[in-house]
C-alpha positions, 0 to 999 in steps of 0.5 A, a space after each residue: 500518524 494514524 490512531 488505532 481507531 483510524 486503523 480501524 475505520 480506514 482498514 479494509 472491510 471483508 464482506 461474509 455470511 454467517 448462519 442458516 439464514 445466510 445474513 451478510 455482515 461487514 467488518 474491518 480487518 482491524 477489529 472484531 465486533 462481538 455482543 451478548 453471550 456466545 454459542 455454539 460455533 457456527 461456519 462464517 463464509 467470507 467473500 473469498 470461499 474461505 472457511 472460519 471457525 468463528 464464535 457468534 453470538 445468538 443474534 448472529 454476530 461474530 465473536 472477537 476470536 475465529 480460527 480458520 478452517 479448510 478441507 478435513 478441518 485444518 485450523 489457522 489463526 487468522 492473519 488479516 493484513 491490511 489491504 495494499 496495493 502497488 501504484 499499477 494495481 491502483 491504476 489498473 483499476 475501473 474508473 467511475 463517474 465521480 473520478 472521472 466524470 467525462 465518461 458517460 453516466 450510462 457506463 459508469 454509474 457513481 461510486 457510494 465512496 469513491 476509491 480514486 481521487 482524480 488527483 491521486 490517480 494523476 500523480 499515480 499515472 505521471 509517476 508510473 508513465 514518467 520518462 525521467 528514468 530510462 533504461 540504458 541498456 536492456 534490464 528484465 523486469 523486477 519480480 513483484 512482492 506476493 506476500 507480505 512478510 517479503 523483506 524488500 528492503 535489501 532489494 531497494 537498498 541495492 539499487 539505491 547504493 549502485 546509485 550513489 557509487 555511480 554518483 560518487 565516482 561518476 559512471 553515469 550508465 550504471 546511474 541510469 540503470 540503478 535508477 531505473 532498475 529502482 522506479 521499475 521495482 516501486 512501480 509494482 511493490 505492493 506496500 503492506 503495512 508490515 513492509 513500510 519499513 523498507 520504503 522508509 530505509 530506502 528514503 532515510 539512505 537516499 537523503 542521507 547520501 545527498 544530504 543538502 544536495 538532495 533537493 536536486 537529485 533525481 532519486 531523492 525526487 523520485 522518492 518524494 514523488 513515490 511517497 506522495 502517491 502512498 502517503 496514507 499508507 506512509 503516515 499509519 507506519 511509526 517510523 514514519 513519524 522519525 523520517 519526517 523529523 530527521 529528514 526536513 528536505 524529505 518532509 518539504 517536498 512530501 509536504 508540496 506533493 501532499 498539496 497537490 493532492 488535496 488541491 
């Protein structure tokens, strides 16, 4: 489990200018930095064009507290949300050289910091691109999670009890359409951080529903598969700590997809 200042270091930065002068300063969504006395406020623009009421010290520094400001002078506190992005974000993304070095120098130049691990982006594309789960029949889309106080988990808690019963009392159709209907809705669930609760559920039902047989089970792999493209978002929520102690089948194949990453 990540530590507070992980959270810190790995959280996303949010680029602003502030003052007259317009200096541009970088700072985490998980903390606010702040020296010497404060002064009057003055307006902070971030990146977005979005206005904040913040205090700022006299060398221009931000002080640890800020009210968001919009039109006629409406204020709100601030709510910064780590950032999160599904598997089809994640791979929609531009490549770069360091990611992908047979594109051409002259069309991607390298990355400070590279964003997309080739091994993360494989496991991504062979989880999003798979065809273990086709659709029997014809099945709309999943409607995507656009916020992050969106409880998903009744969603993904349907799906998967479809599965079992399907499983239970042999209906292999309706088996193929909960899974599928799943893998559709994970492919574009964005994971925030106040929401990884609800992979969790799903993942302790699933291994909880096959127990020992898990192993084999085409949910439960898909689920291994899905966390090992997430897994740093999965070790910085606590509950994740009490899935890998209660659920060792879990944890196993977590571990290997986890070394394929970091081979």
């Amino acid at each position: 489990m990540a530590t507070p200042f992980q959270s810190i270091l790995e959280s996303k930065l949010v680029q602003f200018t502030i003052g007259p002068e317009k200096k541009e300063f970088l700072v985490h969504n998980y903390a606010w930095t702040y020296s010497g006395s404060y002064t009057d406020p003055q307006p902070v623009i971030f990146a977005d064009s979005s206005l904040i009421d913040a205090s700022t010290t006299e060398d221009g520094n931000v002080g640890k507290s800020a009210t968001a400001t919009a039109g006629a002078g409406k204020s709100a506190t601030i709510a910064l949300e780590e950032d999160a992005e599904s598997l089809v974000s994640f791979i929609r993304r531009p490549y770069c050289q360091q990611c992908h070095p047979t594109f051409p120098s002259n069309r991607r130049p390298k990355c400070e910091k590279c964003l997309n691990p080739s091994k993360k982006r494989q496991m991504v594309t062979e989880f999003i691109s798979s065809s273990s789960y086709p659709c029997p029949s014809h099945s709309p889309p999943p409607r995507q999670n656009t916020k992050y106080d969106e409880n998903y988990a009744p969603v993904f808690l349907s799906h998967a009890r479809l599965y079992v019963m399907a499983d239970k009392y042999d209906v292999p159709k309706l088996g193929k359409l909960a899974l599928h209907k799943l893998w559709e809705t994970l492919k574009i669930f964005t994971p925030y951080p106040s929401r990884l609760g609800d992979i969790v559920s799903l993942i302790a039902y699933a291994f909880n529903s096959f127990s020992e047989s898990a192993e084999g089970d085409k949910m439960c792999t898909m689920l291994v598969h899905y966390s090992g493209c997430i897994y740093e978002n999965l070790t910085a929520y606590d509950g994740f700590k009490t899935l890998v102690e209660d659920c060792p089948l879990f944890t196993h194949g977590l571990m290997k997809k986890i070394d394929e990453r970091l081979s």
